[in-house]
MDAnalysis code that builds the backbone (N, CA, C; Angstrom):
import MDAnalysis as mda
import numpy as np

u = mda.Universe.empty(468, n_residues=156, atom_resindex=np.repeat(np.arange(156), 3), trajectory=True)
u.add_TopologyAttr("name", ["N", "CA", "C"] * 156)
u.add_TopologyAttr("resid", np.arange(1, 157))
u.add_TopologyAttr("resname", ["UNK", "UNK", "UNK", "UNK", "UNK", "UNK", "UNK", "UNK", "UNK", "UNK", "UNK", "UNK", "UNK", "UNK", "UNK", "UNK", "UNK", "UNK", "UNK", "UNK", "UNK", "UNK", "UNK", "UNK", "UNK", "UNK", "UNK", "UNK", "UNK", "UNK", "UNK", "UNK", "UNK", "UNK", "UNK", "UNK", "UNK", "UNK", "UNK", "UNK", "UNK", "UNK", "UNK", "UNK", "UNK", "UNK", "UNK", "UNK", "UNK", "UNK", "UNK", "UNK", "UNK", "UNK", "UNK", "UNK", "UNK", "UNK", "UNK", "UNK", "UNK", "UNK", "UNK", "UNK", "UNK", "UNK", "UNK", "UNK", "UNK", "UNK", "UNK", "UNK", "UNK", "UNK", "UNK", "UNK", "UNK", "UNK", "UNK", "UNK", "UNK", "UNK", "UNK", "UNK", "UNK", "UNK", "UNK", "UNK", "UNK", "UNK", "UNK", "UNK", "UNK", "UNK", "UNK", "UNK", "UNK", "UNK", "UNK", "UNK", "UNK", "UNK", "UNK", "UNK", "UNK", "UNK", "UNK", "UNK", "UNK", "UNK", "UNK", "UNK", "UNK", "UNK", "UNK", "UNK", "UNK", "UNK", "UNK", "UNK", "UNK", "UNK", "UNK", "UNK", "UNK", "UNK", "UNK", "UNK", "UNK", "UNK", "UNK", "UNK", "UNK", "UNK", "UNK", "UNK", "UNK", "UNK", "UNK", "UNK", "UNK", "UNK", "UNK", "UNK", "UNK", "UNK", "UNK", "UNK", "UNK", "UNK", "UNK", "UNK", "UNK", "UNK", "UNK", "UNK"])
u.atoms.positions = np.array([
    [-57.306, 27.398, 21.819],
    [-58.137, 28.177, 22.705],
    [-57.499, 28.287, 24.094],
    [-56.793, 27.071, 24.581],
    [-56.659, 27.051, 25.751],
    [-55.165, 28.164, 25.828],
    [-54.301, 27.844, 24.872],
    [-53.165, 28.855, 24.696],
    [-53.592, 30.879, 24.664],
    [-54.543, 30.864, 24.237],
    [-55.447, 31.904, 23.811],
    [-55.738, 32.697, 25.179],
    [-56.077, 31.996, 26.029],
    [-56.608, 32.160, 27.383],
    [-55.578, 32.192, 27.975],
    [-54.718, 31.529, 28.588],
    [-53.257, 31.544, 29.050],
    [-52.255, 32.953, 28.797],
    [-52.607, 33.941, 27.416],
    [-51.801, 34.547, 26.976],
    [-51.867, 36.020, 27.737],
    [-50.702, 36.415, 28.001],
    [-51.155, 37.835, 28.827],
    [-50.946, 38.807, 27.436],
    [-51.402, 39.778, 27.754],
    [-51.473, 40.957, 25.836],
    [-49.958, 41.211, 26.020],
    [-49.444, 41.382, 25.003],
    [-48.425, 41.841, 24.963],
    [-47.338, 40.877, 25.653],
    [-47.478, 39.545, 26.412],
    [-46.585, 39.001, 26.637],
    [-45.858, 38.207, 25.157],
    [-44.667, 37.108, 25.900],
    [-44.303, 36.564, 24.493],
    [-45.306, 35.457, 24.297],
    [-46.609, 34.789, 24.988],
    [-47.174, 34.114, 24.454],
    [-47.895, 34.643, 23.261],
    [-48.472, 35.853, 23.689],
    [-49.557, 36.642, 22.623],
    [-48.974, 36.652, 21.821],
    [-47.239, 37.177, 21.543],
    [-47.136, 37.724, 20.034],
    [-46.765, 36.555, 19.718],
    [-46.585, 35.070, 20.224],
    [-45.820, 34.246, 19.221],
    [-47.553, 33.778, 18.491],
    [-48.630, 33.371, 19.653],
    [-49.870, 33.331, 19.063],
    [-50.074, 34.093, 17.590],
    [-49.982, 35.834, 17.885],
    [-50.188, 36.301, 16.888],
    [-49.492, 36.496, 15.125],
    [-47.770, 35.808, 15.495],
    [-47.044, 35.561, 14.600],
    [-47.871, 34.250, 13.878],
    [-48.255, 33.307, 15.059],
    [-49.080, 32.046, 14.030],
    [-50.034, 32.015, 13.365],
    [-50.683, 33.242, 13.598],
    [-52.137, 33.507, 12.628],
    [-51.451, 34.045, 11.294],
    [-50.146, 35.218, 11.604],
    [-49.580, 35.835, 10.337],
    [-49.252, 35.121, 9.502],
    [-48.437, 33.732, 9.736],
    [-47.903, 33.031, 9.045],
    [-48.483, 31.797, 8.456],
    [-50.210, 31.820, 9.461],
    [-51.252, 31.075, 8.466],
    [-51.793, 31.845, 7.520],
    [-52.131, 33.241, 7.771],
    [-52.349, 33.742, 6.617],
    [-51.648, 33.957, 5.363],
    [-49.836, 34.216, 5.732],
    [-49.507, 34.112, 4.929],
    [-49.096, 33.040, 3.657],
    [-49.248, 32.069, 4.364],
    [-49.048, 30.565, 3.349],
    [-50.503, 30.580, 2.386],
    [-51.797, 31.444, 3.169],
    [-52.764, 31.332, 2.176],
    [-53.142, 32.678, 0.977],
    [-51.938, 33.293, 1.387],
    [-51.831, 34.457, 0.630],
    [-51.037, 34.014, -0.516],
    [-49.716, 33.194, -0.380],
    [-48.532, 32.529, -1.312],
    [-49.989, 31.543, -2.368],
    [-50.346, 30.740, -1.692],
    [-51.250, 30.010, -2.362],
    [-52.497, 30.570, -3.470],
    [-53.055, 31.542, -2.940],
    [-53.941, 32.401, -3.685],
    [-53.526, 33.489, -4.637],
    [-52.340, 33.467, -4.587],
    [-51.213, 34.395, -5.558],
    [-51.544, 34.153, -7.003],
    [-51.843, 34.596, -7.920],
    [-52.703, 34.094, -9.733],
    [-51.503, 34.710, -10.586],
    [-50.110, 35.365, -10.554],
    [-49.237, 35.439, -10.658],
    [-48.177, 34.664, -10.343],
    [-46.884, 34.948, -11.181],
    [-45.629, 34.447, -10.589],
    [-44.901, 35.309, -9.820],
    [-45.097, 36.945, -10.079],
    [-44.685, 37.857, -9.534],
    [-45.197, 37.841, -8.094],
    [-46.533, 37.985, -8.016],
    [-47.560, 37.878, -7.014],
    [-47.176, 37.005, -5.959],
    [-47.085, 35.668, -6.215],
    [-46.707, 34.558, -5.792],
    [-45.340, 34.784, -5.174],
    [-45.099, 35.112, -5.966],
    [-43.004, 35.194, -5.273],
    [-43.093, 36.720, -4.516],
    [-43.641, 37.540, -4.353],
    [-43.549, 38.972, -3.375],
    [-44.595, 38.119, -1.994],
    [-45.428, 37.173, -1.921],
    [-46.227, 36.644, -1.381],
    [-45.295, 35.990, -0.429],
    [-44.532, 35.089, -0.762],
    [-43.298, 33.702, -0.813],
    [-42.676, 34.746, 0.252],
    [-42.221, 35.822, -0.533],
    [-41.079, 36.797, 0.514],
    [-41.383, 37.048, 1.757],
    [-42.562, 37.533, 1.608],
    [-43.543, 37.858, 3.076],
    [-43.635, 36.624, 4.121],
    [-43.804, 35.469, 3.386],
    [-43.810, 34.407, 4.144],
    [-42.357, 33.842, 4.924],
    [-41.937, 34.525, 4.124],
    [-40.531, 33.805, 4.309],
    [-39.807, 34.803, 5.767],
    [-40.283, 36.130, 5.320],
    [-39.477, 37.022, 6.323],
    [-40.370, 36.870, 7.692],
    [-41.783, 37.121, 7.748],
    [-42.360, 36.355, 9.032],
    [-41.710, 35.116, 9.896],
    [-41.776, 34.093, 9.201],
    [-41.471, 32.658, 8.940],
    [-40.219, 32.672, 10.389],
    [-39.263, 33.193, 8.843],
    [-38.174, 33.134, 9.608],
    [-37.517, 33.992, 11.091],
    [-37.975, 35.114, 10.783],
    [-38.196, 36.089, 11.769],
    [-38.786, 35.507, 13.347],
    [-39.834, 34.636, 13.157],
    [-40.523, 33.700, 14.410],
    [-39.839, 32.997, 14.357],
    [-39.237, 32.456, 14.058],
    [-37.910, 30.823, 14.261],
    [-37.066, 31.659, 15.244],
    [-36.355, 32.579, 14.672],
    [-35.086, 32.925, 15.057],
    [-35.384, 33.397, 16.182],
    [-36.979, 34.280, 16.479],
    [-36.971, 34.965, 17.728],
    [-37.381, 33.379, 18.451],
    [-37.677, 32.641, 18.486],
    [-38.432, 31.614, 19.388],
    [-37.151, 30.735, 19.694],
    [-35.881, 30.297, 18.663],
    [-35.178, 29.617, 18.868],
    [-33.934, 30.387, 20.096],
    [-34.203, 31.759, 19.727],
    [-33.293, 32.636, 20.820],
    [-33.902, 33.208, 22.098],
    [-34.753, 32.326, 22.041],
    [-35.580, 33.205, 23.483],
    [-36.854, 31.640, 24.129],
    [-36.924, 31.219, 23.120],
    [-38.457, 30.133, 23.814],
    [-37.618, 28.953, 23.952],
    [-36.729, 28.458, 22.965],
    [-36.207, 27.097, 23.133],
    [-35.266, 26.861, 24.627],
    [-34.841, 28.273, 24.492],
    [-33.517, 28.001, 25.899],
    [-34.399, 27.676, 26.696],
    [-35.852, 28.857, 27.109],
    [-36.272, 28.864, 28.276],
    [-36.993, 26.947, 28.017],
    [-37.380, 26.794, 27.413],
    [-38.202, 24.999, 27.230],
    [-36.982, 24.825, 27.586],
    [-35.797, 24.276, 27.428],
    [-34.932, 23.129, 27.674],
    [-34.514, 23.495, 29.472],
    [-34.438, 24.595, 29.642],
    [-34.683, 25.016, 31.136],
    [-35.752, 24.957, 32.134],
    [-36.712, 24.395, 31.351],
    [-38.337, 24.158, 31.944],
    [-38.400, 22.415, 32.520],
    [-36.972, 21.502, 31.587],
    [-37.262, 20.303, 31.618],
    [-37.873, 19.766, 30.430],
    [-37.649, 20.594, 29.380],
    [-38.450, 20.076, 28.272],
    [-37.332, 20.009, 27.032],
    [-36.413, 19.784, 27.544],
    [-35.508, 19.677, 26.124],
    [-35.569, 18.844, 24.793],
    [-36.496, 17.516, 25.503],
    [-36.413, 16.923, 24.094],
    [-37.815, 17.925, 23.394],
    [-38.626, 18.386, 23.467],
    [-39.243, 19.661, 22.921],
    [-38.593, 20.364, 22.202],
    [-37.687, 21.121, 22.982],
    [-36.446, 22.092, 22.650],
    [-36.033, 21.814, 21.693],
    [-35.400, 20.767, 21.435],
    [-34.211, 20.081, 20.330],
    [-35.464, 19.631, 19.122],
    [-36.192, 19.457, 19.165],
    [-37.461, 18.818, 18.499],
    [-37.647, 19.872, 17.437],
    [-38.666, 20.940, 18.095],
    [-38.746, 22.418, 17.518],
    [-37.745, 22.957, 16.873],
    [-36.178, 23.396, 17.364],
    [-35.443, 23.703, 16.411],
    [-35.120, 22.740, 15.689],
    [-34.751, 21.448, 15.301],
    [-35.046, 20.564, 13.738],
    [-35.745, 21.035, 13.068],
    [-37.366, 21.065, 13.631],
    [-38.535, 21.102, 12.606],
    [-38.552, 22.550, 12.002],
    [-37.426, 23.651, 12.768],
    [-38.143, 25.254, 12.595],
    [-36.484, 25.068, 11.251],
    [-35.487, 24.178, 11.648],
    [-34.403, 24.371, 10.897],
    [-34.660, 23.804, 9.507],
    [-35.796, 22.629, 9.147],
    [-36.302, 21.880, 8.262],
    [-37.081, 22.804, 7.223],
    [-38.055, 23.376, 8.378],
    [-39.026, 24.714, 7.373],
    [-38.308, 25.462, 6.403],
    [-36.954, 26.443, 7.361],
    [-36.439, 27.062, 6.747],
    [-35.559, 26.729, 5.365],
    [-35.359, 25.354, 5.361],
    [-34.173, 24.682, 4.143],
    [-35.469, 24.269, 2.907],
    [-36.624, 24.154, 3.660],
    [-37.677, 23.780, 2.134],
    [-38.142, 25.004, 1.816],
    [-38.008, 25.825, 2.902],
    [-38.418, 27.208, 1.755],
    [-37.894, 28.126, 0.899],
    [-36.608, 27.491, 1.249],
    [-34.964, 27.953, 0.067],
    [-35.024, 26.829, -0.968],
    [-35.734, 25.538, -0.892],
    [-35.920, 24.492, -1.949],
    [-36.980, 25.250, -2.524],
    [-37.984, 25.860, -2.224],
    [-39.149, 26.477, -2.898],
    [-38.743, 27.300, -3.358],
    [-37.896, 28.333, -3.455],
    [-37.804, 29.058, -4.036],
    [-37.001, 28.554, -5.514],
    [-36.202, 27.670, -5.603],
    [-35.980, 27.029, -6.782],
    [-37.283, 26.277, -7.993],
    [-38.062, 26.143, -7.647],
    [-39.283, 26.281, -8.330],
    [-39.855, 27.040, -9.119],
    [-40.629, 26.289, -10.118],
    [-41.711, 27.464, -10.736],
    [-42.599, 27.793, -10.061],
    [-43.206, 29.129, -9.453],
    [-44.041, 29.191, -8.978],
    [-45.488, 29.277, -9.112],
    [-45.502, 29.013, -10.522],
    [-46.693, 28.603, -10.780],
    [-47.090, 27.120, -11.433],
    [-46.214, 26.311, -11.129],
    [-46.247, 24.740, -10.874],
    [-46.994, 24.221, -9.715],
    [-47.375, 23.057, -10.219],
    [-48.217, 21.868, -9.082],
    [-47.134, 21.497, -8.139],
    [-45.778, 21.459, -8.300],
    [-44.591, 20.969, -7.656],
    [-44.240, 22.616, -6.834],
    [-44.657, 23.371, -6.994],
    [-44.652, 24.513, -6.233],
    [-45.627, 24.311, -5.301],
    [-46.989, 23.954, -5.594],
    [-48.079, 24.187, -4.633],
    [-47.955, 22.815, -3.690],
    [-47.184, 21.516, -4.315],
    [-46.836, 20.596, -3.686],
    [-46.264, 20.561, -2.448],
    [-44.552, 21.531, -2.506],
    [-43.866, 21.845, -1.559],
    [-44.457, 22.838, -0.087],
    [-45.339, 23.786, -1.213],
    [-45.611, 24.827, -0.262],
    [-46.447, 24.439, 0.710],
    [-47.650, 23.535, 0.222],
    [-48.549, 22.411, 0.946],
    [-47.787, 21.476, 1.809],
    [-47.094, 21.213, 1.477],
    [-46.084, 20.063, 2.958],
    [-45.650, 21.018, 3.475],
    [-44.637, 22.267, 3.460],
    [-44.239, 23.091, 4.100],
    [-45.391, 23.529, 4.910],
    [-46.401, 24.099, 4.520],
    [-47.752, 24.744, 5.604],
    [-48.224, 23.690, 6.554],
    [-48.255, 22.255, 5.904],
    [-48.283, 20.889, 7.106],
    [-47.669, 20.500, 8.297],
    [-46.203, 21.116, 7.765],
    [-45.568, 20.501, 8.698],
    [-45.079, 21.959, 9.809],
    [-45.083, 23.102, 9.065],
    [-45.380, 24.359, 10.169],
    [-46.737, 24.250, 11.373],
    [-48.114, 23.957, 10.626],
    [-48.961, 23.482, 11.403],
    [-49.043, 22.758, 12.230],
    [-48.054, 21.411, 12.412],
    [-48.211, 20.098, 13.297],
    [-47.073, 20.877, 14.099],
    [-46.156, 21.626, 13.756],
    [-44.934, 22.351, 15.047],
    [-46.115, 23.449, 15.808],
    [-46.663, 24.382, 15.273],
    [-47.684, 25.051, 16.127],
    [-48.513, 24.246, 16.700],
    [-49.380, 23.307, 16.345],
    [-50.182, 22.286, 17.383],
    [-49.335, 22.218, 18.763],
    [-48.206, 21.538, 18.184],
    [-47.024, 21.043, 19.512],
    [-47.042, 22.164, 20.261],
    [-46.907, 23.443, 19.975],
    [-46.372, 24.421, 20.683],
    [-47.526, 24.651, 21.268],
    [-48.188, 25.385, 20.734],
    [-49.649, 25.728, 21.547],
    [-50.071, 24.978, 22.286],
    [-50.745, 23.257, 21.798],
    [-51.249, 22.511, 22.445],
    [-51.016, 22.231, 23.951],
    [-49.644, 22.108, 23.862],
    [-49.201, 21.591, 25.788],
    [-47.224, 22.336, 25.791],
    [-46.619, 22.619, 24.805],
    [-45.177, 23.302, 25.212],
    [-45.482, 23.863, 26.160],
    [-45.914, 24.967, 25.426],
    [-45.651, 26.630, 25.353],
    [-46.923, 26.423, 26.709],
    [-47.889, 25.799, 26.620],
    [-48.759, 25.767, 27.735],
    [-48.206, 25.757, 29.026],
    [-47.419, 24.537, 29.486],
    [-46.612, 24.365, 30.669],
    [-45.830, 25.285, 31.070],
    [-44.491, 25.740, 29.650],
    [-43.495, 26.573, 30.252],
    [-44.400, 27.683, 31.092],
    [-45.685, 28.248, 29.904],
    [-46.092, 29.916, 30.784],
    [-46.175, 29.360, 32.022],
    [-46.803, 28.415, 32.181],
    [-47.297, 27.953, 34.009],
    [-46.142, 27.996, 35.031],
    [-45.018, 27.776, 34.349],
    [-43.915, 27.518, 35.102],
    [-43.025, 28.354, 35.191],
    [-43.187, 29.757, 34.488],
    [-42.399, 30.571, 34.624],
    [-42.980, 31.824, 35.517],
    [-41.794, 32.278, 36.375],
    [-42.549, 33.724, 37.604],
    [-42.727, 35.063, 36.715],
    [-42.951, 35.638, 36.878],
    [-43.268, 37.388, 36.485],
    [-41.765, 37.615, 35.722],
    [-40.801, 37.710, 36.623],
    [-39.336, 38.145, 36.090],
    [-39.099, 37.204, 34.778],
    [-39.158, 35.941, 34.930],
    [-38.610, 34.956, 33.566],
    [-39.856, 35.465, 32.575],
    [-41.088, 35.849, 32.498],
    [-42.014, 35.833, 32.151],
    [-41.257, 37.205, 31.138],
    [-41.505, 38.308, 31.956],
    [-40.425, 39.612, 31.445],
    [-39.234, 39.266, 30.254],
    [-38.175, 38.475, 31.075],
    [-37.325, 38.600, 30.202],
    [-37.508, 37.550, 28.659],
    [-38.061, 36.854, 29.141],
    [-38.199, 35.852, 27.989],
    [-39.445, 36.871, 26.579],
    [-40.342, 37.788, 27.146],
    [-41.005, 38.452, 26.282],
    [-39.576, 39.331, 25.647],
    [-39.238, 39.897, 26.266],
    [-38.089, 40.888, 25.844],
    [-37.316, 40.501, 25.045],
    [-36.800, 39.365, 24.855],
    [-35.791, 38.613, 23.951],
    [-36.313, 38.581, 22.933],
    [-37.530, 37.843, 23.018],
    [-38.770, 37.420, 22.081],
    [-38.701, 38.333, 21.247],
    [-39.114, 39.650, 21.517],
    [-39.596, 41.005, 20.875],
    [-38.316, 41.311, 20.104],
    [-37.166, 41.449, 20.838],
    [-36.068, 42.297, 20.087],
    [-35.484, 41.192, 19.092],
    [-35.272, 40.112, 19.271],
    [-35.053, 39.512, 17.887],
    [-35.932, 39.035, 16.844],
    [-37.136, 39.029, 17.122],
    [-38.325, 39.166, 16.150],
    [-37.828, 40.673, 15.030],
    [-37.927, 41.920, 15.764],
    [-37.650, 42.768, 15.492],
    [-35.867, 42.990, 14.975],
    [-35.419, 42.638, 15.377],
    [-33.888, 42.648, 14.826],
    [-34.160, 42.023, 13.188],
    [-34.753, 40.715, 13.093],
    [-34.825, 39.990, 11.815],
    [-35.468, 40.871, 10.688],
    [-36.923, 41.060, 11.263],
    [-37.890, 41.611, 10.508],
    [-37.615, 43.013, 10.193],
    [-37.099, 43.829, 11.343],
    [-37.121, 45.070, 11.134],
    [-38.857, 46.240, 11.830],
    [-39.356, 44.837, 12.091],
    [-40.915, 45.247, 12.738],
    [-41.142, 44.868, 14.082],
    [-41.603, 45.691, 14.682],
    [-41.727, 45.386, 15.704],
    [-43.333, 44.354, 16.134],
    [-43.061, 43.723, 17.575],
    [-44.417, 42.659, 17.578],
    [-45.207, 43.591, 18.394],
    [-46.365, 43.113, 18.330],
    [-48.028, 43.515, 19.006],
    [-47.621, 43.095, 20.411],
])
């Protein structure tokens, strides 16, 4: 909530906010999948979001955190965003309609969740406080075009 409030529309807080709702929905879309086909076009979606927010956050949010004074944050987040990405290339070696599928995908959605807590809760809280109008600018701008470079979509 408090991140929620903090967010200007269209800055990079809003769209990384709004990437975290996409990518909660999408883990409950992979999950509710009653197919293998289903399930795995589900998986994809998750995966291209997923990764798409890593890459834009690791090229645009991490520099500005380790420049805020928050590096062990910095270095923290990309592990955990580099970890996501290697179990969801282990998931895809799976049956996807296995308990050892819904196993992985369930720790994977856990441990994405406890990195968004971090971020929202107090990161991403401080840096906005600490950054002026101009860093504010460019750091959305980065945000946006490599979100969009990955995905091919542009953010809200």
């Amino acid at each position: 909530a408090k991140a929620e409030a903090a967010a200007t529309p269209g800055g990079w807080l809003a769209q990384i906010l709004d990437h975290h709702r996409q990518i909660e929905s999408r883990f409950a879309a992979v999950k509710a999948a009653n197919t293998a086909e289903a399930r795995r076009a589900a998986q994809q979606d998750l995966a291209l979001i997923l990764t798409g927010h890593a890459i834009a956050e690791e090229a645009a949010i991490y520099p500005a955190l380790a420049a805020d004074k928050q590096v062990g944050h910095a270095e923290l987040a990309y592990q955990e965003q580099a970890a996501a990405k290697m179990e969801l290339g282990l998931l895809e070696r799976l049956d996807p309609m296995s308990q050892d599928y819904l196993d992985k995908l369930e720790h994977i959605r856990g441990a994405v969740a406890h990195h968004v807590y971090s971020e929202e809760g107090t990161w991403f809280l401080e840096l906005n406080e600490d950054l002026d109008a101009a860093e504010q600018a460019l750091i959305t701008q980065r945000y946006s075009e490599e979100f969009a470079r990955y995905t091919g979509k542009a953010t809200a």
